[in-house]
C-alpha positions in Angstrom: -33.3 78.0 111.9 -34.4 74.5 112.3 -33.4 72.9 110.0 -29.7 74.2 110.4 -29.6 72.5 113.9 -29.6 69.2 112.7 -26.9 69.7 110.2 -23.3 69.0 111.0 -20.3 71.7 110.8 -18.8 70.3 107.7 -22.2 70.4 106.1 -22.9 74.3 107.5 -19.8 74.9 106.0 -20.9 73.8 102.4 -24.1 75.4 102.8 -22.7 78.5 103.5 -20.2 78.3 100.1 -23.1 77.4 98.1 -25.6 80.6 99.4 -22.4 82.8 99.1 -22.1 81.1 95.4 -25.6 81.7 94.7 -25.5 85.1 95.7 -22.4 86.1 93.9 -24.5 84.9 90.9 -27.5 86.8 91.8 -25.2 89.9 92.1 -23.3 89.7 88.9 -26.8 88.8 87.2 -28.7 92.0 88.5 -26.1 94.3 86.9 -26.6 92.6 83.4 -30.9 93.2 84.5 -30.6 89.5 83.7 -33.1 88.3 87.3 -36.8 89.0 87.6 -36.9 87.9 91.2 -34.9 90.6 93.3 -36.4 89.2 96.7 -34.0 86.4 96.3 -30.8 88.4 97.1 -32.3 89.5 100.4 -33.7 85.6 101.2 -30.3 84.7 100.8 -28.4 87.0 102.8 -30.5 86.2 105.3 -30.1 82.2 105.3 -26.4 83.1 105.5 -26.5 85.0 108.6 -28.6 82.2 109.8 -26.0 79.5 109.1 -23.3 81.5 111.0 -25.0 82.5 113.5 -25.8 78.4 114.6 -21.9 78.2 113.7 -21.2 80.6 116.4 -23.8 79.0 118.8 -21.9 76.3 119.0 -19.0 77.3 118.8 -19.4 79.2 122.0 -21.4 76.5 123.7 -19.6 74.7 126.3 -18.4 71.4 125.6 -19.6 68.4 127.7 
């Protein structure tokens, strides 16, 4: 959670396209039995709900 802090929004934002991305992959390549490594679907879902969650941290923070 970290290391999403320090990011900026438009970065978040291109993070969040690539893990969906990456995901999409990981989806399409289980159903051809094609990845070894299932954990990696649920490690990324995870990072994904992490980046959106900080993107609606701030933007609910108040602005100063």
């Amino acid at each position: 959670m970290k290391e999403y802090k320090n990011k900026t929004e438009q970065d978040l934002k291109k993070l969040i396209a690539e893990k969906r991305e990456a995901l999409r992959h990981f989806r399409f390549g289980s159903a051809g039995s094609k990845t070894k490594n299932v954990k990696i679907g649920k490690t990324t879902k995870k990072d994904i709900a992490r980046i959106m969650t900080e993107m609606s941290l701030r933007a609910k923070a108040p602005k100063a």
